[in-house]
C-alpha positions, 0 to 999 in steps of 0.5 A: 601610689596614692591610689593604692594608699587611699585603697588601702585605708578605706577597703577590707578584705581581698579588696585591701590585699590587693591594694597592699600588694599594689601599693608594695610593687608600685613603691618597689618600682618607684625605687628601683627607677630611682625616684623619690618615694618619700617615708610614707609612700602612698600617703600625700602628706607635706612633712611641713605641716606636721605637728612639732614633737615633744621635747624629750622628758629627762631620765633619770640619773642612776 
């Protein structure tokens, strides 16, 4: 599926909907053999190195 994602970020066109199309039935089959796609399939990202979030600003009371 990283194949297909990489595809998809750096083509256009007919090119680009066939890697969308690919990437779509490669991740939909991935499930359905019950393997784990993870959030982002076709991207190779560890969520370890993410960056930490925001603390969340307080609302406003009423």
């Amino acid at each position: 599926m990283t194949v297909y994602g990489d595809l998809v970020a750096l083509s256009e066109g007919q090119t680009r909907q066939w890697a969308i199309s690919g990437l779509v039935g490669a991740a939909r089959r991935s499930a359905l053999w019950g393997a784990e796609t993870g959030a982002l399939p076709g991207l190779a990202a560890d969520p370890q190195e993410f960056p930490e979030l925001p603390a969340p600003s307080p609302t406003p009371s009423p």
